[in-house]
N, C-alpha and C positions, 0 to 999 in steps of 0.2 A: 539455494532456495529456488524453490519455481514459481510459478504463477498461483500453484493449490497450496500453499503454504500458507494461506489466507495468515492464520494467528502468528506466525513467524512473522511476516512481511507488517502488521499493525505493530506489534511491538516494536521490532527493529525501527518504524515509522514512527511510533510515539518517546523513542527514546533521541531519533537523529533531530528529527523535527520538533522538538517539544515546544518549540514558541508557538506551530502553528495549530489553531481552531479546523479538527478533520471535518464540522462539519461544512464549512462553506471551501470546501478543496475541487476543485475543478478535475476533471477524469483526466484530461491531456496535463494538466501539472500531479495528480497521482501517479500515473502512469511514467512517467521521466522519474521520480524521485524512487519509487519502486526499482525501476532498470538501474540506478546508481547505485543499489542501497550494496554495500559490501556482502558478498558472497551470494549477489542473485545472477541465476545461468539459466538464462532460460529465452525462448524463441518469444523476441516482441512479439509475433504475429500470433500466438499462442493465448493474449490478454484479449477481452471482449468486455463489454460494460457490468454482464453479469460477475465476473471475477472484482471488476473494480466496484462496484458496490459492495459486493461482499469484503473487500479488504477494506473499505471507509466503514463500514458498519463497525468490521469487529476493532478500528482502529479507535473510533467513537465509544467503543465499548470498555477497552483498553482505557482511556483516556478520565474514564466518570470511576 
């Protein structure tokens, strides 16, 4: 997975993560559980805040 994988990366988040509420998730604790999740390869320096909202959105979305 990479960074544009936005609905890959909420899923994979909604299924590792399931105890946690995406909406009160902080970008610096998104951004670490994204780089851990199994099969992401991708350049941290690559992620910016608009990637991380859009991966809370659709993990928020994912989630309802």
């Amino acid at each position: 997975m990479k960074w544009t994988d936005v609905l890959d990366i909420a899923i994979e988040l909604s299924e590792v993560k399931s105890d946690v509420d995406p909406r009160y998730v902080n970008f610096v604790d998104l951004r670490n559980w994204v780089m851990e999740l199994e099969g992401f390869d991708d350049d941290p320096n690559r992620c910016g805040e608009k990637i991380l909202e859009a991966i809370q959105a659709a993990w928020i979305e994912e989630m309802d």
